[in-house]
TIDRENKE-655590 format. One record per residue (C-alpha): residue in one letter; x, y, z. Coordinates in steps of 0.001 Angstrom, whole numbers, plus 500000, padded with zeros to 6 digits. Layout:
# residues N
AXYZ;...
//
This chain:
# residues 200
X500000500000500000;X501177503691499048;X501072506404500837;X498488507989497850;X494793509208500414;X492197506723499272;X489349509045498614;X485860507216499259;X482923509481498260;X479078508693499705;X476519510681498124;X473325510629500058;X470385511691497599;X466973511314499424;X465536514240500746;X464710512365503912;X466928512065507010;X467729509012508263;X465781507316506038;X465894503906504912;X468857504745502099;X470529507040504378;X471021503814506827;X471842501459503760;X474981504129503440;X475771504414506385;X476270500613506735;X478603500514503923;X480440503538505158;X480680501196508525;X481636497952506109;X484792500056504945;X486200501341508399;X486350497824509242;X487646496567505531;X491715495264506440;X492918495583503266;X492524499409503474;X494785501508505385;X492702503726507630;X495720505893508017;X495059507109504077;X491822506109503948;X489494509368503629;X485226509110503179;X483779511900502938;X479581512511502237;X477705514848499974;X473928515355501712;X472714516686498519;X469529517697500593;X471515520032502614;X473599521499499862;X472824524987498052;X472137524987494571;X469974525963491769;X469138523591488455;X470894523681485401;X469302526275483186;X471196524561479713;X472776528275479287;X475605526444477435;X478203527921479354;X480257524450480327;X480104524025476435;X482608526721475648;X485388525724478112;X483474523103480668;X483115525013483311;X479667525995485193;X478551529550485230;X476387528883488389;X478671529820491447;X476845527708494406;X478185524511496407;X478351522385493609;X481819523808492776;X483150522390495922;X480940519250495003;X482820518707491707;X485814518747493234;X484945515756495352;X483521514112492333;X486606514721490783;X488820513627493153;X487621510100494555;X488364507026493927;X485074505651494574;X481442506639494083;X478832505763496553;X474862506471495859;X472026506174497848;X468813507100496486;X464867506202497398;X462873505728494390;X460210508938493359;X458314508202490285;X460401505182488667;X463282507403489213;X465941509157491769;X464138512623493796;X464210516143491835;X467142517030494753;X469768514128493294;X468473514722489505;X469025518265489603;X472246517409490852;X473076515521488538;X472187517614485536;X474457520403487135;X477264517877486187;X476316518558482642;X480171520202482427;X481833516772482845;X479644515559479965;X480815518832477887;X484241517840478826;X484070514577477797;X481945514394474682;X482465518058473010;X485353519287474050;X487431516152474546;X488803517008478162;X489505514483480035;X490574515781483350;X489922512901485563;X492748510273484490;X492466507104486880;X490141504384487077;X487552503907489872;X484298502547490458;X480802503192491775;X477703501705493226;X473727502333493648;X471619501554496610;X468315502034496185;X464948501539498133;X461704501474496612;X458238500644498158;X456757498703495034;X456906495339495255;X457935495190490812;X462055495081490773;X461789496737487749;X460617499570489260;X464646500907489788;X465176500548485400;X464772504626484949;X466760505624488140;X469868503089486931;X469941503962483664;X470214507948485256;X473324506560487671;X475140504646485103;X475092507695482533;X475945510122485666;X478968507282486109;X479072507492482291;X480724510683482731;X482440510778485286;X484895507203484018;X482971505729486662;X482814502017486406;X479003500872487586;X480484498035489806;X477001496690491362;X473862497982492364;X471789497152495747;X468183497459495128;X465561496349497868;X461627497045497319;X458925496722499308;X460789499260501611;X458748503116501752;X458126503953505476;X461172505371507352;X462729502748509112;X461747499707507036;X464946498917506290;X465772498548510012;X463222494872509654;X465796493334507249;X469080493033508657;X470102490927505901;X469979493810503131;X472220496343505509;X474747492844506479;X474546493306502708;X476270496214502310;X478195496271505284;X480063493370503885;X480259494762500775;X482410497911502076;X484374495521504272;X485496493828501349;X486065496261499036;X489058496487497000;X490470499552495522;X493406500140493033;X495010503324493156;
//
């Protein structure tokens, strides 16, 4: 192991506080303090609560198109930074409408610069590999209810030279709290962040 900060980033998308996603993260999170094959000493995890973070949507003014940057000036500029910067991408996200909440979408389309960078003006300014998950809860009982929301998470990854590692998707979950009944879905990802492996 290098001496190189492993940079773990957890973004928490539902507008809901401790809600059933925000405990599914916070398991993982848990998983990787505990994971020996990372040095704690370098390892660094740091959370984006995109419902506590101050920004407007993207009002396709073009700007990012002419030299990728965003002419908003709100805390997504200290958000792409961290996008930019780790080595791994965790998402939680509920399910609103067959798809992630207005809060994480918006977000997401404010990252239309890294798709001007990478597509039009043929920037790539984040170099190494890394990879990314998506936790989801849903309350519908139809899996296929989480097909819109991953196809919006593995273009956001798209982007970003994410690889979409795996996804965690558990339905029948809607009141806050559900997720505390099955222990077996936050063992789930507990074990998966104990086990992780990461290149850098």
């Amino acid at each position: 192991m290098n001496n190189k900060k492993i940079n773990i980033l957890t973004i928490y998308g539902s507008p809901r506080k401790n809600g059933n996603t925000d405990e599914l993260l916070k398991n993982f999170e848990k998983g990787v303090y505990e994971n020996n094959s990372l040095d704690n000493s370098n390892l660094k995890i740091e959370s984006l609560f995109v419902r506590n973070m101050n920004f407007s949507p993207c009002i396709e003014c073009r700007h990012c198109s002419i030299d990728g940057e965003c002419s908003r000036r709100d805390d997504m500029q200290q958000a792409y930074l961290k996008l930019t910067e780790a080595d791994f991408i965790a998402i939680g996200s509920p399910i609103f409408f067959v798809s992630v909440p207005a809060q994480l979408k918006s977000f997401i389309d404010r990252c239309q610069r890294f798709w001007s960078l990478k597509y039009e003006l043929n920037k790539k300014i984040i170099t190494k590999e890394r990879e990314g998950i998506f936790i989801s809860a849903a309350g519908a009982e139809n899996i296929n209810i989480f097909d819109c929301a991953e196809k919006v998470i593995k273009e956001f990854f798209n982007v970003l030279y994410v690889k979409y590692e795996k996804n965690f998707f558990y339905n029948k979950i809607d009141q806050k709290g559900d997720i505390l009944k099955k222990p077996g879905a936050l063992k789930e990802v507990f074990e998966y962040g104990k086990n992780l492996k990461i290149q850098i």
